[in-house]
Backbone as a printed PyTorch tensor [residue, N CA C, xyz], in Angstrom:
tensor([[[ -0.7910,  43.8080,  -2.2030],
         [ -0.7810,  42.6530,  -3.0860],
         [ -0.4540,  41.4200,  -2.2660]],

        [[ -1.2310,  39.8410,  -2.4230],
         [ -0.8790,  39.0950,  -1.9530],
         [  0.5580,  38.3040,  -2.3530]],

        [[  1.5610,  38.0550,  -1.8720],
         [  2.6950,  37.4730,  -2.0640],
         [  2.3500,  36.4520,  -2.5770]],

        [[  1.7260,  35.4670,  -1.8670],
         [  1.2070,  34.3290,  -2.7780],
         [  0.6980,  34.2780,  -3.8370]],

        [[ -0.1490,  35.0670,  -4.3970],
         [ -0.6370,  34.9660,  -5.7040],
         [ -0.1370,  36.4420,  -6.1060]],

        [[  0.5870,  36.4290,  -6.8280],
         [  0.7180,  37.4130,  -7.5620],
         [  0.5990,  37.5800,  -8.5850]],

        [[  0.0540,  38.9110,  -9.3240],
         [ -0.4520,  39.3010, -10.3530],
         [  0.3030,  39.0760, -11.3440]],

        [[  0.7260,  38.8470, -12.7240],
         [  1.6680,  38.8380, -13.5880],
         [  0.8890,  40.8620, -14.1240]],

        [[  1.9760,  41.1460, -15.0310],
         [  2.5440,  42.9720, -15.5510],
         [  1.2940,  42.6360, -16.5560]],

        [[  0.7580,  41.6400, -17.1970],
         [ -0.4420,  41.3100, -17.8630],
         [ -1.5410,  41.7020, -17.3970]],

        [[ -1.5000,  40.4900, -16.0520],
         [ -2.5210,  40.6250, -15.7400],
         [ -3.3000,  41.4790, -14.8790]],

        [[ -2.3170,  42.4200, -14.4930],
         [ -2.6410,  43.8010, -14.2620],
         [ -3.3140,  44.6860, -14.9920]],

        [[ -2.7340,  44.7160, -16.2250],
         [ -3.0250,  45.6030, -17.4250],
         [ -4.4240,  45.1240, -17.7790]],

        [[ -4.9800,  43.6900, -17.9320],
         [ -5.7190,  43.7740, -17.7960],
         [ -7.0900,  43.9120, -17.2840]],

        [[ -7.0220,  44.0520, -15.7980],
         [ -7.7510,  44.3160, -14.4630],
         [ -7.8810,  45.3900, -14.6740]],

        [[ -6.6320,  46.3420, -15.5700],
         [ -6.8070,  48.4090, -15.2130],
         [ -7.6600,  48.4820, -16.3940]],

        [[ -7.7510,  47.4600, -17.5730],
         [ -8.1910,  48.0180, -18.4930],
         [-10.0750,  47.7260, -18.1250]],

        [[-10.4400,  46.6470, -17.3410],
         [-11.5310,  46.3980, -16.9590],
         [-11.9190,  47.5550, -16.0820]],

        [[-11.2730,  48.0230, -15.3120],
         [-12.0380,  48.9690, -14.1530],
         [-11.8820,  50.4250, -14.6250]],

        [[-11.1530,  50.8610, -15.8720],
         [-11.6250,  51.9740, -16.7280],
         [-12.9950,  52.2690, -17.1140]],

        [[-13.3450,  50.8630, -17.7090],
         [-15.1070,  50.9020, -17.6460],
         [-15.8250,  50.6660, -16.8420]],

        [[-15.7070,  50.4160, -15.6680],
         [-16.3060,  49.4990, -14.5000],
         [-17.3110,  50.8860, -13.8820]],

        [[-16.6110,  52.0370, -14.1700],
         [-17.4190,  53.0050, -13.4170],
         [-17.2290,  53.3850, -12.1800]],

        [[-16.0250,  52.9790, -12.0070],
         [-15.0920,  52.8830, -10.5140],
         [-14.2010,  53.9890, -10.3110]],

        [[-14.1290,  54.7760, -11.3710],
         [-12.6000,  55.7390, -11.5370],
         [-11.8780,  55.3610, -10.5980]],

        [[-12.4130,  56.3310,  -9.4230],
         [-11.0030,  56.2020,  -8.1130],
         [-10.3100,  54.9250,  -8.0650]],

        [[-11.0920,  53.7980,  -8.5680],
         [-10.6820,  52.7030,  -8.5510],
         [ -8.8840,  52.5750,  -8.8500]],

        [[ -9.2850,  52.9930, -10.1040],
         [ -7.7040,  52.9240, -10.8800],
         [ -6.9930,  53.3990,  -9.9290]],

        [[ -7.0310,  54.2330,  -9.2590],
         [ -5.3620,  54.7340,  -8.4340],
         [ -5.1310,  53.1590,  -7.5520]],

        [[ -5.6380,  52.2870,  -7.5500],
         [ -5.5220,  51.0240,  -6.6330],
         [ -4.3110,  50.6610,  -8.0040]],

        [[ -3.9160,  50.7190,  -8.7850],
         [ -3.2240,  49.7810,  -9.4470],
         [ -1.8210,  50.0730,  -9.8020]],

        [[ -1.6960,  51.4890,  -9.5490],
         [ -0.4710,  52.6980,  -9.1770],
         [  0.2600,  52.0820,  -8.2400]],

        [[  1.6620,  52.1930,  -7.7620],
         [  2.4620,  52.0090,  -6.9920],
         [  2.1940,  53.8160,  -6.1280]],

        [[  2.8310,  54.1750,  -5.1390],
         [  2.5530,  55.0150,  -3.4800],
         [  2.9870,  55.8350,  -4.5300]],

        [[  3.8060,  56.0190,  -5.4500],
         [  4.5330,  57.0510,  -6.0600],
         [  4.6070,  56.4510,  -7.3820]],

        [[  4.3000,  57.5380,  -8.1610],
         [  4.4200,  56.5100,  -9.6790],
         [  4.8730,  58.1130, -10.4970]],

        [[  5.4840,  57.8850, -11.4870],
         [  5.6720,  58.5470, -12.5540],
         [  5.1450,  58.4580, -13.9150]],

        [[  4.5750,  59.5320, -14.2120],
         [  3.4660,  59.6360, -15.3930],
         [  4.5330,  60.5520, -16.7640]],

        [[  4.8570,  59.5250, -17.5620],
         [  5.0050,  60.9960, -18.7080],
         [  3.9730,  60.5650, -20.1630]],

        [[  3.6900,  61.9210, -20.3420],
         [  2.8430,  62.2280, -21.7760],
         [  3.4140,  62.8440, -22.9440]],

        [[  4.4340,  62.0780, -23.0000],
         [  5.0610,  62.9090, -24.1470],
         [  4.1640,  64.2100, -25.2390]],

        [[  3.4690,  63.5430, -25.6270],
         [  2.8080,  64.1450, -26.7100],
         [  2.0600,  64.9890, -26.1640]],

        [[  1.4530,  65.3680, -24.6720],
         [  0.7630,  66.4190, -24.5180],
         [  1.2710,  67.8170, -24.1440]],

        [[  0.6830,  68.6490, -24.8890],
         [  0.5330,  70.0870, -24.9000],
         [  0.9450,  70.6280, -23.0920]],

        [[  1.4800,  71.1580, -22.9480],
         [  1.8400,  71.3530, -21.1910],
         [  0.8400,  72.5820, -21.0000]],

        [[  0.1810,  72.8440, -21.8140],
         [ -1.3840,  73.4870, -21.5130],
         [ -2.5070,  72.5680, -21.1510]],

        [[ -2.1330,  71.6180, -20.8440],
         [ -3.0610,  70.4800, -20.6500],
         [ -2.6110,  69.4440, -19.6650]],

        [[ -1.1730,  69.3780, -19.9440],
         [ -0.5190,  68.0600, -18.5620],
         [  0.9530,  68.1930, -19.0370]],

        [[  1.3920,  68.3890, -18.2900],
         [  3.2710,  68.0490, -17.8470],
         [  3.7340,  66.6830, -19.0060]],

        [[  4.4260,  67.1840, -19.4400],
         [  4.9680,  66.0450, -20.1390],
         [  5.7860,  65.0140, -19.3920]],

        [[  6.1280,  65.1240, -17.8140],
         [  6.7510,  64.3380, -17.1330],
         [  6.1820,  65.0540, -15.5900]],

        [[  5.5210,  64.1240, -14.8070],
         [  5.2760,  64.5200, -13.4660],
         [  4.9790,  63.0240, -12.5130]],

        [[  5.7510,  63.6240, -11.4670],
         [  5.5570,  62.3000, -10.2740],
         [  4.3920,  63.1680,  -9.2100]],

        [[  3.5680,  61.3870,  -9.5630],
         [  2.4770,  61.8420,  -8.4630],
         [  2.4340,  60.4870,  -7.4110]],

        [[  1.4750,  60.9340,  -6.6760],
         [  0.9050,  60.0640,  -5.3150],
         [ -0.1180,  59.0410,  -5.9860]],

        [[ -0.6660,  57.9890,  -5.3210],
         [ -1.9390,  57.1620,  -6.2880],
         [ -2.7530,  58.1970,  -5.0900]],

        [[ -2.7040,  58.7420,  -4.3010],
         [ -4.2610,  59.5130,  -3.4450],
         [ -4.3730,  61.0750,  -4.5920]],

        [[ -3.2720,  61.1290,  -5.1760],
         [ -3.5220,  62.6270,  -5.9620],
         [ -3.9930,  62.1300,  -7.1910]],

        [[ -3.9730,  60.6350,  -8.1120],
         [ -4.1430,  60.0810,  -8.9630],
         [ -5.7670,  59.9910,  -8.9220]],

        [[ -5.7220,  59.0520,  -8.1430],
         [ -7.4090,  58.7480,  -7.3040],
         [ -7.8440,  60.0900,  -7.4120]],

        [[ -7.6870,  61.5790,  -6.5730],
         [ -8.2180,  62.7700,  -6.8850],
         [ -8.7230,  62.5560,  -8.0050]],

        [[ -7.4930,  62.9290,  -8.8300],
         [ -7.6590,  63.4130, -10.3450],
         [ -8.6160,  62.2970, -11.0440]],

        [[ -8.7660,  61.0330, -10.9210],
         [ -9.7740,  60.0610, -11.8510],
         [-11.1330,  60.1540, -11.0910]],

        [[-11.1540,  60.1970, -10.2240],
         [-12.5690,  60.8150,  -9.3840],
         [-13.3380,  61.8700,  -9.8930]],

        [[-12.2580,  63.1130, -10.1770],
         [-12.7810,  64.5480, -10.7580],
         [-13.5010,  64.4600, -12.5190]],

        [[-12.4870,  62.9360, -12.8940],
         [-12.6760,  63.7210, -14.3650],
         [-13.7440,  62.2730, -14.6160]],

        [[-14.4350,  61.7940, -13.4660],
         [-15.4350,  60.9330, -13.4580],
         [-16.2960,  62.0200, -13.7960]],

        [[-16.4930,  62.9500, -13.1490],
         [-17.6180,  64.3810, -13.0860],
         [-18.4150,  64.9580, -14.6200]],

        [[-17.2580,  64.5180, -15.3410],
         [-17.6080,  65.2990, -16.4930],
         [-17.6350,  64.0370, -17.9110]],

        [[-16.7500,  62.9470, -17.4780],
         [-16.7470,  61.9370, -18.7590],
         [-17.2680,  60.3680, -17.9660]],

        [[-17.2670,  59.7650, -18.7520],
         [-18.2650,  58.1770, -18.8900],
         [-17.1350,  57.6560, -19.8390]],

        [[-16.5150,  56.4200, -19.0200],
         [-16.3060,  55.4020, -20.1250],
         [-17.0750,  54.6090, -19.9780]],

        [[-17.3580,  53.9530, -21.6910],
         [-18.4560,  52.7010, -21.5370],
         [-18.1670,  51.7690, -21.8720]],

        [[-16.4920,  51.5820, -23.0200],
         [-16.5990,  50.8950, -23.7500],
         [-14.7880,  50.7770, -24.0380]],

        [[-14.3480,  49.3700, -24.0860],
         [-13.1590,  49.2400, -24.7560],
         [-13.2160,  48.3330, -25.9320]],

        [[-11.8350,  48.9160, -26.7970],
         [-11.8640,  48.3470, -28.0980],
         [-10.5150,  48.2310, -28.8120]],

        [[-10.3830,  47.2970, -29.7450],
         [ -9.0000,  47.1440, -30.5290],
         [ -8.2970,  47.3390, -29.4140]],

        [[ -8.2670,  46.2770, -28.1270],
         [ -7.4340,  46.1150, -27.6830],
         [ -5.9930,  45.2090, -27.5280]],

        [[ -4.8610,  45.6220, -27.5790],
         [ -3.5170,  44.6780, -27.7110],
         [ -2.7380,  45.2830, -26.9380]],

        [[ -2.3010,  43.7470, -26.4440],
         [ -1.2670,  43.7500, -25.2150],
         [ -0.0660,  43.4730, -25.2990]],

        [[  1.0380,  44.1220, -25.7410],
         [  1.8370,  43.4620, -26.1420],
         [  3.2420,  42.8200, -24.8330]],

        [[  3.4920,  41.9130, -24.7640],
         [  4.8940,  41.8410, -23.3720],
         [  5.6560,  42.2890, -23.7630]],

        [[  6.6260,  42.4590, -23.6550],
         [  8.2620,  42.8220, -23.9330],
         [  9.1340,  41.8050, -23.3560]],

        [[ 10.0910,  42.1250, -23.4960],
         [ 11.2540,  40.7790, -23.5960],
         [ 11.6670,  41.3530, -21.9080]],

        [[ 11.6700,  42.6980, -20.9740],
         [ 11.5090,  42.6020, -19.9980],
         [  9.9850,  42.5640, -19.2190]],

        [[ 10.2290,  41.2800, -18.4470],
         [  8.5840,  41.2140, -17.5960],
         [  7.7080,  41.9530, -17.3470]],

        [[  8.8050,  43.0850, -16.7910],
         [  8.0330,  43.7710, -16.2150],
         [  6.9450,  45.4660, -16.9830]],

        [[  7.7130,  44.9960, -18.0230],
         [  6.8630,  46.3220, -18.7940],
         [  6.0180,  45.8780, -20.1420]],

        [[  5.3320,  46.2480, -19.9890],
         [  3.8530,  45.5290, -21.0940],
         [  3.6720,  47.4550, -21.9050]],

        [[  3.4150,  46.8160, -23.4000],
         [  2.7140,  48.0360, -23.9030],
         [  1.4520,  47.3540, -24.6710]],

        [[  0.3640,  48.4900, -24.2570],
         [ -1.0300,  48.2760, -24.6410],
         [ -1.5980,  49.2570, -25.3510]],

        [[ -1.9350,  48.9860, -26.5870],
         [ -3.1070,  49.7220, -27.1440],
         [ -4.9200,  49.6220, -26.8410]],

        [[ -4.9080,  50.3360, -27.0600],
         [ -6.6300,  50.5990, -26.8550],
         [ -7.2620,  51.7740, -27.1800]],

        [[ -8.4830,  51.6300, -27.4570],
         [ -9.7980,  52.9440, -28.2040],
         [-10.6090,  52.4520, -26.6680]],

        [[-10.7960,  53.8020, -26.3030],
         [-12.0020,  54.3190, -25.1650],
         [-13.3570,  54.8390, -25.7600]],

        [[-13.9840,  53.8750, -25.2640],
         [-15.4880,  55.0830, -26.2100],
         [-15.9250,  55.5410, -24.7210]],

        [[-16.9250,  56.5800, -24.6680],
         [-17.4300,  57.1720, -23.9640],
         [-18.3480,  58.0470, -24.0610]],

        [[-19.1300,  58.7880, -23.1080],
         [-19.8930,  59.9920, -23.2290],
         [-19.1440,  61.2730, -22.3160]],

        [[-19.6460,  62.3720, -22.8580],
         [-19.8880,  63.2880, -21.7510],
         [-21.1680,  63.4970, -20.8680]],

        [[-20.6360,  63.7360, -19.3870],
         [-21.6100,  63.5880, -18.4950],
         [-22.7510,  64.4160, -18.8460]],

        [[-22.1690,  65.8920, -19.0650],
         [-22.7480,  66.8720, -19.3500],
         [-23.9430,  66.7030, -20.2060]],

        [[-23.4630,  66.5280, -21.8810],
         [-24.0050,  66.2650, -22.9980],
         [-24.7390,  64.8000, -23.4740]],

        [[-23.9460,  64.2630, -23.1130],
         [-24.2610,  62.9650, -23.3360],
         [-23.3290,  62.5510, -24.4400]],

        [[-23.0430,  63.3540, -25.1490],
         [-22.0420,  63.7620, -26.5040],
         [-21.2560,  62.2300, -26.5210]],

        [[-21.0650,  61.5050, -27.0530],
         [-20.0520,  60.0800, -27.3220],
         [-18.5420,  60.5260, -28.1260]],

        [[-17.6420,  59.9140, -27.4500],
         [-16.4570,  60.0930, -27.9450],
         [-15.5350,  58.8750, -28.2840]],

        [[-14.3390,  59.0810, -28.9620],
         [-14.1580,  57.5390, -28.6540],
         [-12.1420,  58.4020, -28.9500]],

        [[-11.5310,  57.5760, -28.0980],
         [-10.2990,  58.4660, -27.8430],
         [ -9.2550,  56.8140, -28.1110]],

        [[ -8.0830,  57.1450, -28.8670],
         [ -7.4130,  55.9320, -29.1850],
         [ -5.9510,  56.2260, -27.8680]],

        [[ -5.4720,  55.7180, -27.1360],
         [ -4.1140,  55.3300, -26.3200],
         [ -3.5070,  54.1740, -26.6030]],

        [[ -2.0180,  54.7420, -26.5060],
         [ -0.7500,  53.9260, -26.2960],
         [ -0.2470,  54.2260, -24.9340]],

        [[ -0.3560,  52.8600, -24.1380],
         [  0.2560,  52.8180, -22.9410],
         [  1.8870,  52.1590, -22.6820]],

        [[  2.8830,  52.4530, -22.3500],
         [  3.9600,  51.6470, -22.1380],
         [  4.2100,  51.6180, -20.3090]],

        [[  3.6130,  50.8040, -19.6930],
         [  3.9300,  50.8070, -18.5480],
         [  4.6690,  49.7350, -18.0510]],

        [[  5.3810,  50.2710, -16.7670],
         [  6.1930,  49.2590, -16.1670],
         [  5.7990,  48.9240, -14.7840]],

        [[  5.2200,  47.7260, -14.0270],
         [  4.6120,  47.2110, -13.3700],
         [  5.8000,  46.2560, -12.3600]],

        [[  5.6480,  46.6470, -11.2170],
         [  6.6250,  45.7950, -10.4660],
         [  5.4310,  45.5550,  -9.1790]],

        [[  5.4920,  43.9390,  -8.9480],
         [  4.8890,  43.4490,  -7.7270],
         [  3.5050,  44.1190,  -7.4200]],

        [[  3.1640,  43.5930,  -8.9970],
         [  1.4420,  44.0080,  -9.6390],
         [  1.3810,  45.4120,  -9.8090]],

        [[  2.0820,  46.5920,  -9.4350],
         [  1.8200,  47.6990,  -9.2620],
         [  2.4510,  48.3320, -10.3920]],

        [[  1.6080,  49.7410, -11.0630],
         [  2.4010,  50.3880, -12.0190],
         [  3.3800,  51.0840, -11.4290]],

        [[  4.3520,  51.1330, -11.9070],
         [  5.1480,  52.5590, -11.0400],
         [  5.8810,  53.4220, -12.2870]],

        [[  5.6330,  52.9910, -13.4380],
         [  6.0030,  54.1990, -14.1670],
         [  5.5120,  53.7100, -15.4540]],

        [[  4.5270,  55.1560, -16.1960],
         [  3.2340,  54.8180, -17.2150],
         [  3.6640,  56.1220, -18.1610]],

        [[  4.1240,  55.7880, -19.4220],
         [  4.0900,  56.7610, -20.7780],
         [  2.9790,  56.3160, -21.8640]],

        [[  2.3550,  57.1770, -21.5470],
         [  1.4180,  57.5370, -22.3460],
         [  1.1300,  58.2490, -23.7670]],

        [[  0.5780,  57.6120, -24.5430],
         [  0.3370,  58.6780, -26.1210],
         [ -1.0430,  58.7590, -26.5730]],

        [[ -1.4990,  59.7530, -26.5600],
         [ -2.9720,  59.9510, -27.2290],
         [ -2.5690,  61.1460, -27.9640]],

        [[ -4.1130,  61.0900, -28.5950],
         [ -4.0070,  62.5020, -29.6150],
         [ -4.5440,  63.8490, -28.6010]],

        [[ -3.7290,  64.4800, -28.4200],
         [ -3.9970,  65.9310, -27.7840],
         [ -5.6330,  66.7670, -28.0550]],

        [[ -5.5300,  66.7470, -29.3000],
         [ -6.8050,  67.5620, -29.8630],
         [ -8.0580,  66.5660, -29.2360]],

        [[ -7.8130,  65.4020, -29.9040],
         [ -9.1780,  64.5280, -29.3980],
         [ -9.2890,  65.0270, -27.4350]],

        [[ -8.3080,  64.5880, -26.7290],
         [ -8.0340,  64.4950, -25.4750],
         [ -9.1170,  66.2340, -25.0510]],

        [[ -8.6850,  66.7630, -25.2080],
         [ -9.0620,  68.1300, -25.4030],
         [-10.1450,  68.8040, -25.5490]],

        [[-10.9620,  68.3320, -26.5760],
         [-12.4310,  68.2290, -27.1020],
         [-12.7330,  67.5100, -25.8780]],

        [[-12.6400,  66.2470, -25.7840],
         [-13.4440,  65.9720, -24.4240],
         [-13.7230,  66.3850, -23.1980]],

        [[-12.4370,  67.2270, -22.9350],
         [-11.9720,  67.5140, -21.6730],
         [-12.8870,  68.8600, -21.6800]],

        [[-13.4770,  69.4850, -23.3170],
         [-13.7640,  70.9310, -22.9910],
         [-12.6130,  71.7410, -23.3300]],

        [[-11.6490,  71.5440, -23.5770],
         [-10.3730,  72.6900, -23.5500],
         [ -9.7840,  72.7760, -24.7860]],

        [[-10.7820,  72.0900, -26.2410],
         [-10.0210,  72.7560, -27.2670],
         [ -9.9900,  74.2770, -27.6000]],

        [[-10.6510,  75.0770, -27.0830],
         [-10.1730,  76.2440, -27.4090],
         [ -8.5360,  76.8190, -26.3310]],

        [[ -8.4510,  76.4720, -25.2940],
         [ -7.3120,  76.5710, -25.0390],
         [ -5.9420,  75.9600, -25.1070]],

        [[ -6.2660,  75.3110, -25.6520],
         [ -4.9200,  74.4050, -26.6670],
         [ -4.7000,  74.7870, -27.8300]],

        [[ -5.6590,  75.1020, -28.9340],
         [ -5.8050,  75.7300, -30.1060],
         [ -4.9440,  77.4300, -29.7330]],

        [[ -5.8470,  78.1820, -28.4550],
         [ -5.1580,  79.2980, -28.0540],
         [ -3.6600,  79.4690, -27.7440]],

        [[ -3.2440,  78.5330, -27.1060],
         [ -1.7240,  77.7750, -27.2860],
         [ -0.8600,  77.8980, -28.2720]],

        [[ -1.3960,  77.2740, -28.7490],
         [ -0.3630,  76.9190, -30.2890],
         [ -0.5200,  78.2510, -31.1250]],

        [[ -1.1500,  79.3030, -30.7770],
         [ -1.2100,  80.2690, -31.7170],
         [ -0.2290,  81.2090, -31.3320]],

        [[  0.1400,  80.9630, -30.0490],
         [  1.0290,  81.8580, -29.0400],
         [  2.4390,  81.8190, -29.4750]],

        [[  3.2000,  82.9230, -29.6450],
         [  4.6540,  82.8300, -30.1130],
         [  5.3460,  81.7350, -29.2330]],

        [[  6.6560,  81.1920, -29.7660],
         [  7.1570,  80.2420, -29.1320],
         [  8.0940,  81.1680, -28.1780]],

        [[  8.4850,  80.6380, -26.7790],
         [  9.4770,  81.3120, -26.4070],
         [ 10.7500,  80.8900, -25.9940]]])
């Protein structure tokens, strides 16, 4: 990041929300801090860790891979909201998309609460709906298989 111009926790959010559609995936790990922490509360740990620290080169992996199989094309009902600290912005947004595969169109709603220091995210909680997430991904039958499983 240039010292001189620096990004405001906004205007980050909105650069990540542009290069979601841009068709760039790997792109996004550029907006990650070297180490960032991801939690998903709401997802199924048949699907993603409800709390895991990653690398932006293992991030980049992972948005590269799941370029393979999904297409975003499209953002919508988007709101940005600041918070009374700078540095953490929460954003809503609807993703439309296809599958690569099918062509199949989806459209997936997120809540982001991230916290952004010296333009960079370094720690992102996330909320989507599991089932939707899932269907796209291909893996509602093993999430469905999940939840049928005794608790232990």
């Amino acid at each position: 990041m240039d010292s001189d111009n620096p990004v405001s926790a906004r205007g980050t959010v909105e650069q990540f929300l542009e290069t979601t559609v841009s068709g760039r995936m790997g792109d996004l790990a550029d907006f990650y801090a070297p180490t960032v922490v991801i939690e998903m509360p709401f997802a199924p740990e048949v699907l993603y860790p409800a709390r895991t620290e990653v690398t932006r080169e293992q991030l980049r992996e992972r948005f590269t891979a799941g370029a393979s199989s999904r297409r975003y094309t499209r953002l919508d009902n988007v709101r940005i909201h600041q918070t009374e600290d700078p540095e953490t912005v929460v954003v809503e947004y609807e993703l439309e998309g296809v599958t690569v595969e099918t062509e199949e169109p989806f459209r997936l709603k997120y809540v982001m609460v991230m916290t952004i220091r010296d333009g960079l995210i370094v720690h992102s909680r996330d909320y989507a709906d599991p089932l939707a997430g899932a269907r796209v991904l291909g893996r509602l039958p093993e999430l469905l298989s999940s939840l049928a499983e005794p608790a232990r």
